[in-house]
Structures are given as structure tokens and as C-alpha cells.
N, C-alpha and C positions, 0 to 999 in steps of 0.2 A: 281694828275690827276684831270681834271676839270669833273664840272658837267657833262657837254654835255657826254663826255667819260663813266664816271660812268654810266648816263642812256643807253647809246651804249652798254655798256658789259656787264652788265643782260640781256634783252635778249639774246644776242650770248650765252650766260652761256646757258640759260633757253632754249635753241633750241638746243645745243648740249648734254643738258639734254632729251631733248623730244626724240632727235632721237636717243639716249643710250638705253632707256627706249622700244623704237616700234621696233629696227633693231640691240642693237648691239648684242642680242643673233644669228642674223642671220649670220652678223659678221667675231662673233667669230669663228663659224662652219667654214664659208668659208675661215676661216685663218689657221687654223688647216687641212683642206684637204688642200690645196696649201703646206704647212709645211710638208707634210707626205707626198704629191706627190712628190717634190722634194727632202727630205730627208732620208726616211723612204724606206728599199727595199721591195720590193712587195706588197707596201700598196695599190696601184688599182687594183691588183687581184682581179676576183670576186669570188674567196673563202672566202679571205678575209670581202669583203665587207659585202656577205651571215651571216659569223661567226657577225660581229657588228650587225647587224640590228638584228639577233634573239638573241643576249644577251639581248639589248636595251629593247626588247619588251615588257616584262613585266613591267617593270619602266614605259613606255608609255603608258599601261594601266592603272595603278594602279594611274600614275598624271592626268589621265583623270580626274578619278573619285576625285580625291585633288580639284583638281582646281577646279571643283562643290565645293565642300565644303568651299574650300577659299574664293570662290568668294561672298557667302554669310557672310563671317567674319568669320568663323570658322577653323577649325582645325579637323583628320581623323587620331590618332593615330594607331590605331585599323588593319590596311590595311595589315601589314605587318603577322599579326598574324590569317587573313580571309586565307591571301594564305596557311597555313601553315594548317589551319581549312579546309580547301576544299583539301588539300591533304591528309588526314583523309577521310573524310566525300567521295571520291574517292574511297582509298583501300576500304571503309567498302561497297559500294554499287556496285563495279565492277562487284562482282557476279551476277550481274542482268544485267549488259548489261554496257557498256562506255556508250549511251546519257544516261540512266537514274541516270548514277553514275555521267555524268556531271552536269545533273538537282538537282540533288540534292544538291552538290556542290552549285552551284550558287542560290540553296535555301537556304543553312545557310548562306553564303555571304549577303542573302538579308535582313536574320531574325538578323543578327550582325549590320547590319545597322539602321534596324529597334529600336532595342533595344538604338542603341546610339544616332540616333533621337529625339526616346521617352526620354531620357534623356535631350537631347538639346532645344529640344521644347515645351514640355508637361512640364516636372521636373523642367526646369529651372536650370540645372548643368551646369556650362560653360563646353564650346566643348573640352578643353585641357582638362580637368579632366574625363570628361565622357571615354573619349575616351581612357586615359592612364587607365583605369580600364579595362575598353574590351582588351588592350592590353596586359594584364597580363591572365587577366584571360580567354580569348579567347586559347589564347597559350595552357594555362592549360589544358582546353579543349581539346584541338587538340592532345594533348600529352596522357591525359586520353583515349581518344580512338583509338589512335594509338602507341604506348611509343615509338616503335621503326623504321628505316628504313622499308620499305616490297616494295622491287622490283615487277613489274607484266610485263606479256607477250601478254594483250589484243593487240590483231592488230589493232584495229580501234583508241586506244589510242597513241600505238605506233606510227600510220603513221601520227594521229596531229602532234606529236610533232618533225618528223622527215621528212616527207614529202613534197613535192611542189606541183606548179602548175604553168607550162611555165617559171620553175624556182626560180618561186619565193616561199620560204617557207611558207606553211601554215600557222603558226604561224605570220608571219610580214602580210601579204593578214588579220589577221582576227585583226590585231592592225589597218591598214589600216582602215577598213570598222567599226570598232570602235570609230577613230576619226570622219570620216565620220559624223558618228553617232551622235557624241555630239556635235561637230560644227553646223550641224543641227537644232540643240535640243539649242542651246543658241541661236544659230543668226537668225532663222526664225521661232521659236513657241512663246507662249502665256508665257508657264513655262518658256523658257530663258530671256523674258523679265521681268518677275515677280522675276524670280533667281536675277536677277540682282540689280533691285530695292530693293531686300529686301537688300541684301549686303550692298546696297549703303548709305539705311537709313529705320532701321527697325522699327523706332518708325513711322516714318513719312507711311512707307507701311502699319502699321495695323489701322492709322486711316485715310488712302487711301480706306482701305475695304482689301486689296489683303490679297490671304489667306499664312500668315506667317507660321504658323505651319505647314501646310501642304507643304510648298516649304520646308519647313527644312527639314521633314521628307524623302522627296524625295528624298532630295539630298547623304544624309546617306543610303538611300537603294542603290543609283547608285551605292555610292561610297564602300559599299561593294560588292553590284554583280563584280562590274569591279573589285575587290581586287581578286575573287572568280574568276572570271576566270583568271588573272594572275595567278594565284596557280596552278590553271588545266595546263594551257598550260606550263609553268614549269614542270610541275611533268610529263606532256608528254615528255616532252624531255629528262628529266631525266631516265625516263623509273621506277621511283622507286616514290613513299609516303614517303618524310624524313620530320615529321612536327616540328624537334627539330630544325634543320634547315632553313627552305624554310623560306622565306621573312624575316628574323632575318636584321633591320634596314634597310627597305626597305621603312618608313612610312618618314626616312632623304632623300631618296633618291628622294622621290615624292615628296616633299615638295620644294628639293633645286630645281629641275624640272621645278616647277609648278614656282616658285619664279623667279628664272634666265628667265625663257620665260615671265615675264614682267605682271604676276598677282599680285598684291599688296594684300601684307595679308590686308589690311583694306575693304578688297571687294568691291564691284562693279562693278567690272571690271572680265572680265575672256579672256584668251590669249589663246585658243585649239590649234592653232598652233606654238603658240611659245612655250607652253607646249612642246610639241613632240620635235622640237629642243631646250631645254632645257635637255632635257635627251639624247639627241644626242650628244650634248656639254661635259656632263659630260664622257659619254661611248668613245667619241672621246679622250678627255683629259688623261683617264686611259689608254686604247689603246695606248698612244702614248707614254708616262711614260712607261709603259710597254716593249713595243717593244725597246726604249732606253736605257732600264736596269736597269731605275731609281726608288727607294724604293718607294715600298706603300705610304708611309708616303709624300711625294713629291704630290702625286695626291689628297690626304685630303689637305695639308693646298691649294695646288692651287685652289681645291673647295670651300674653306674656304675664298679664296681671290673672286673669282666670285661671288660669293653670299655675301658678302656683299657691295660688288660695287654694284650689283643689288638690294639690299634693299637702300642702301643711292641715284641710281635713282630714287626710287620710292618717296622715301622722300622727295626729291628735288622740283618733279615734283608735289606735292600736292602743 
């Protein structure tokens, strides 16, 4: 191969990297509906479709609040174990009322975050340790105050977690206005620009002046509250508080999420809507294994194969 040639197929390389990296989680989505519209019987029912979007949901929350966190460089172990903490923290205040049994809820959610924060930013723990500590011991928690299943019959809980509006479930209407929410919050505030920066280069932010600590700190409260209501709205649909349960490896599923929709753990960078189709990707992909009859086992390693094509884009493209 002559020169000329060699410097011709690095960029092509490096530009079919870039659009791997911004579109092909988009894709992928779009190849998997096409696959199941043609192959798959009554996959464009909209029963069907109702049933994916409110499995999805929680995962779409819970990687909201990830990709805050990644995108500053870190890591949110802890998420899966706030859901599980706020379905507790639920049964015990229901006797006061559903909103204040949810406020409460998405106050331990926030005081979980707070605490791994204070670890991350104050203490100086790195964010994987900090976080695998809250996720044991969060759990514990949850189980201390709850040990066992406890079903309830609140109506204002129940019709969260089973109700609509012009069809559409409550539950996907409040993932909606969540994204909403943090796309907002990174692409046109003060703090999404500063989240970003720190991510990008933290030494270089705190002798910018910008406040480091305090954006870490924040980003660990979000990312519990939004763990915290994932738990809630679960546990509405369930109709039941199971915290041995509820979000049991749910902190892999944010993560592969947050990853596949094109946020590089090295932060700087945060992807809110490729997040959301990232965990559409994955809930499609079981979906589809599923309905073909094909073992569990088949939808892990195929996850296993997407996500790391998405880490080695990411690698490429630095």
C-alpha cells in the first residue's frame, strides 16, 4: 500500500469511528425494530410497545443520573441499592400519605448521594470504592428496615405505577420530563458547563477557579435522587416494597446505558439522549432473545459484545 493510500484510510478509519461513536447506538435501535417488525409476531402492537417502554423506565432514570456521574470521571455504584433503600423508606412512611412517603424516599436517595459525594470530593476516596461501600451497605440498610416483601393498596401509589395519560403510562410521561430535565441542565446551564469541564480536566477546573467540589457533590445527589425515584416508580408498579430485590445489578445496567449511548468513562463528555437509547438498545435486544426463545445467557454475552465495541469507539476516537 502506498503512502498516499495509507494517509487516505485513517481518516475513513477515524470518520467511521466518529459516526460509530455519535449514531451507531441509534442504529442499532433502528435495526432491531425493522428485525422484529418483520420477524417477530405482534411486535408493533401497542401493548406490546406500552409493556417495553415501562420495563425500560427505570434503567432510563437511573442512567440519567450515571451519566452525571461519568461524565465527571467517576463511577455511582450505590444506585441500584437507593432503589431498593427508597422502597423501604416507602412502605415505612406510606402511613402518612404516598407524596410524603415519596418525599421521603427521594430524601434518602439524596442523603445516599450526599454521603458518596462527601466521600468523592471532600475525603478524596476514589468514586469506585466509595460507591461499592454504599452499595453494600445501603442494601443492608434497606433490608434493616424492611427484611421482608410488604405488599400495599395506596391508590395514589397504585395508579403511579399503573396508570396513564392519553395512553401513555405515567411512569414513561415522568422518564420523559426527567430527560427533559437533564438535557436541560447539561446543554443550557452554568452547572452543565462546569459538570463538563470538571470531567474533562479536573486539575485544570480548580485552578480555573470553578467550584470542583461542589459540582461533585451535586452530581451524587442527582444521581441518588433519580436512583430514588426509579425505586418509587418500580415499587408502584409492583404494587409491593421488596428491597432484597429491587435494583439487584441495576448500577451494570446504567452503566452499560450510559456507555453504549456514546458517554466515555473518561468524562467530559455526557450523551442524555443517547443515554435513553442505550437502554432501549439493551431492553430491545432481551425483548427480542426472549420472544425467539433464545436463553438468557445469549442476551448477556450479546450485551457483552456491544459494550465493548462501544468502549473500543470511544478509545479510538480520543
Amino acid at each position: 500500500m502506498t503512502d498516499t493510500a495509507l494517509r487516505q484510510g485513517v481518516p475513513d478509519r477515524t470518520r467511521v469511528i466518529t459516526w460509530l461513536q455519535d449514531y451507531g447506538v441509534y442504529a442499532a435501535v433502528a435495526a432491531l425494530l425493522l428485525f422484529n417488525a418483520a420477524f417477530t409476531p405482534h411486535f408493533l402492537a401497542v401493548d406490546n410497545f406500552r409493556t417495553q417502554l415501562v420495563q425500560v423506565t427505570p434503567i432510563v432514570i437511573v442512567a440519567l443520573g450515571m451519566a452525571l456521574v461519568i461524565g465527571t470521571e467517576g463511577i455511582d455504584l450505590s444506585v441500584g441499592s437507593v432503589m431498593a433503600l427508597a422502597a423501604s423508606v416507602v412502605a415505612l412512611y406510606l402511613g402518612y400519605g404516598a407524596l410524603p412517603a415519596i418525599a421521603m424516599a427521594v430524601l434518602a436517595g439524596a442523603l445516599v448521594g450526599a454521603a458518596g459525594g462527601t466521600l468523592v470530593a471532600v475525603v478524596g476516596v476514589q468514586p469506585i470504592v466509595a460507591t461499592l461501600a454504599l452499595l453494600v451497605g445501603v442494601r443492608g440498610l434497606a433490608n434493616v428496615f424492611l427484611p421482608q416483601l410488604k405488599e400495599f393498596t395506596n391508590p395514589t401509589l397504585v395508579a403511579l405505577g399503573s396508570d396513564s395519560v392519553a395512553g401513555v403510562p405515567i411512569v414513561v410521561i415522568v422518564a420523559v420530563v426527567l430527560t427533559a430535565a437533564v438535557a436541560f441542565l447539561v446543554k443550557r446551564t452554568t452547572f452543565g458547563r462546569q459538570l463538563v469541564a470538571v470531567g474533562g480536566n479536573r486539575a485544570a477546573s480548580r485552578l480555573s477557579g470553578l467550584p470542583v467540589r461542589r459540582v461533585l457533590m451535586t452530581v451524587y445527589i442527582l444521581s441518588g435522587m433519580l436512583a430514588a425515584v426509579a425505586g418509587v416508580l418500580a415499587t408502584s408498579r409492583l404494587q409491593a416494597s421488596d428491597p432484597t430485590s429491587l435494583g439487584l445489578f441495576m448500577e451494570l445496567s446504567a452503566i452499560t446505558a450510559v456507555v453504549v449511548g456514546g458517554t466515555p468513562l473518561t468524562g467530559g463528555r455526557i450523551r442524555v439522549l443517547g443515554t435513553v437509547m442505550g437502554a432501549l438498545l439493551m431492553q430491545l435486544l432481551q425483548a427480542t432473545l426472549i420472544k425467539h426463545n433464545l436463553p438468557q445467557s445469549w442476551t448477556q454475552m450479546a450485551q457483552a459484545v456491544i459494550i465493548l465495541a462501544a468502549v473500543y469507539a470511544a478509545r479510538e476516537r480520543r
